[in-house]
Structures are given as structure tokens and as C-alpha cells.
C-alpha positions as CSV (number, residue, x, y, z in Angstrom):
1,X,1.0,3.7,21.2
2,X,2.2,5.1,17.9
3,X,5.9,4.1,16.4
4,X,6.1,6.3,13.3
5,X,8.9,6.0,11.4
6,X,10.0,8.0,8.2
7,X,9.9,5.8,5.3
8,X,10.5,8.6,2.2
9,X,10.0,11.5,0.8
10,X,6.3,11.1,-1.2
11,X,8.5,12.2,-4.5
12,X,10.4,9.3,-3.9
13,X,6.6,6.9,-4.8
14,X,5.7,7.3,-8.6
15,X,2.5,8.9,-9.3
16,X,-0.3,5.6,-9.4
17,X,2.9,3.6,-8.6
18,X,4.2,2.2,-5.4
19,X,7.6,1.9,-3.8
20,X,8.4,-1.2,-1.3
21,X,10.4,-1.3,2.0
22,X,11.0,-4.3,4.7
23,X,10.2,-3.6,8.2
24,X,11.3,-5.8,10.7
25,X,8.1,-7.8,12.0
26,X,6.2,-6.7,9.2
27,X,8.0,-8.2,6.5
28,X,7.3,-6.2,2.7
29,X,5.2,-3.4,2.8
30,X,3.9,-1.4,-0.3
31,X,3.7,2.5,0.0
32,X,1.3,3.5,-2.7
33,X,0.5,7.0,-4.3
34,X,-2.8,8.1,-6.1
35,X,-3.1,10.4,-9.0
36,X,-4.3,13.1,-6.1
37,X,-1.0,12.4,-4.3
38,X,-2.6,10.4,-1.5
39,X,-0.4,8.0,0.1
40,X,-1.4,4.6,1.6
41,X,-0.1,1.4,2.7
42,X,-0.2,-2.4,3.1
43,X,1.6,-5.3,2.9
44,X,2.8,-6.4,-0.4
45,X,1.0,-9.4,-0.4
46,X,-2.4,-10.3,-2.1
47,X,-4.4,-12.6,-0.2
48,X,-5.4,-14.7,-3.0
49,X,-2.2,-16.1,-4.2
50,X,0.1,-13.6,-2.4
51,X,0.8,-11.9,-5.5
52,X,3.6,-8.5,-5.4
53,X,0.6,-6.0,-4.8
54,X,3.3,-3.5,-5.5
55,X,3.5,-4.5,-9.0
56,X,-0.2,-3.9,-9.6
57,X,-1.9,-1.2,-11.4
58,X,-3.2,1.6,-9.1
59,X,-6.6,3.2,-10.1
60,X,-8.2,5.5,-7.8
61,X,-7.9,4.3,-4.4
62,X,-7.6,0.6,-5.8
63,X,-4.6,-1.4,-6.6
64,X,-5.2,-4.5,-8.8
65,X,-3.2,-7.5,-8.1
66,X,-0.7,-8.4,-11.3
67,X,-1.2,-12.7,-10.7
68,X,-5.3,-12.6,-11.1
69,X,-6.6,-9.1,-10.9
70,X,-8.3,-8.6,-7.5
71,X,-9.0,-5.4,-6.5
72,X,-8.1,-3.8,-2.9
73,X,-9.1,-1.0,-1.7
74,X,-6.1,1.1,-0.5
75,X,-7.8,2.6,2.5
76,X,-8.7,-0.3,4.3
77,X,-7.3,-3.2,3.1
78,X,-10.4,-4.8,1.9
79,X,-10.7,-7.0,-1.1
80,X,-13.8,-5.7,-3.6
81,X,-16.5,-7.9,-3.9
82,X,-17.4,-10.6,-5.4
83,X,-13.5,-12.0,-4.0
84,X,-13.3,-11.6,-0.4
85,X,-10.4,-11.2,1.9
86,X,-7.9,-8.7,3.5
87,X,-4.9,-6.9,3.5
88,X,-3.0,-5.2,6.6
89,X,-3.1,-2.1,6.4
90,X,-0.8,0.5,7.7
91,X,-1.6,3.8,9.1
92,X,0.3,6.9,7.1
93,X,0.8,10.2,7.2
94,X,2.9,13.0,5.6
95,X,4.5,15.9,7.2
96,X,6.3,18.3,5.1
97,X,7.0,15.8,2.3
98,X,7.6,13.2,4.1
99,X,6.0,10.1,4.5
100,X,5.5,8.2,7.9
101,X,4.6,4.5,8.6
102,X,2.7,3.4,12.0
103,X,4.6,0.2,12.8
């Protein structure tokens, strides 16, 4: 069962930049935005030394964490080899602008 809710408008994320929000349950979550105007997000949490994902650099569909510079893939959450790990993920979409979160 789906429970989208409106998080913003995808103007409202900077361009290879993030924007955070707290959801009940789920705690911090990052909303990212690629230079093609993709959204994605995750939890704002690296799962090496919980680092502020959200204050990483975003390249592609990577964001690199600020504390020690893993990379995680903003699709799925995964950690790029040779570091392992994962981050959860959120499912998105946008509808006229507007960007939805999966909770």
C-alpha cells in the first residue's frame, strides 16, 4: 500500500543539491536533485559514520558523504564498492512539479 505525501515543489531542491525533511517514523530524509532534474531519496544518514548525506557533493546519480567520502548511489541506496553498505531508500515521484515521498 502506497502513502505518498507531497514533500515540495522540485524548484524548491537546488540543482546537484539536496533539501532535508523529518517524517515521522523515518526520522531525516534527504531529497536530492541531479543535474538532469532527477529527484531521489534516502535517509540522511551514511552508514559509515552516519555522516549528513545531505551535505555531500552530488555527481551524477552519486552523492559523496562530507565525513569520509563514500559514494551512494542515489537510486538504490547502495554504497560503491570497494566500501560496502546501505542506505534506505525512498520511492519518489513528481507530478506536475511536485515532488512525492512513499512513506
Amino acid at each position: 500500500m502506497n502513502h505518498w505525501k507531497k514533500i515540495c515543489a522540485v524548484g524548491d531542491v537546488p540543482v546537484l543539491g539536496s533539501r532535508v525533511v523529518d517524517s515521522d517514523g523515518h526520522g531525516r530524509i534527504a531529497v536530492f536533485r541531479t543535474s538532469t532534474d532527477e529527484i531521489f531519496a534516502m535517509r540522511d544518514k551514511c552508514p559509515h559514520k552516519a555522516g549528513p548525506l545531505s551535505q555531500g557533493i552530488v555527481h551524477g546519480k552519486t552523492v559523496t558523504c562530507p565525513l569520509h567520502s563514500w559514494k551512494i548511489q542515489l537510486e538504490d541506496g547502495q554504497v560503491v564498492a570497494p566500501d560496502v553498505g546501505c542506505v534506505k531508500h525512498f520511492p519518489v515521484k513528481v507530478e506536475n512539479g511536485e515532488v512525492f515521498l512513499d512513506l
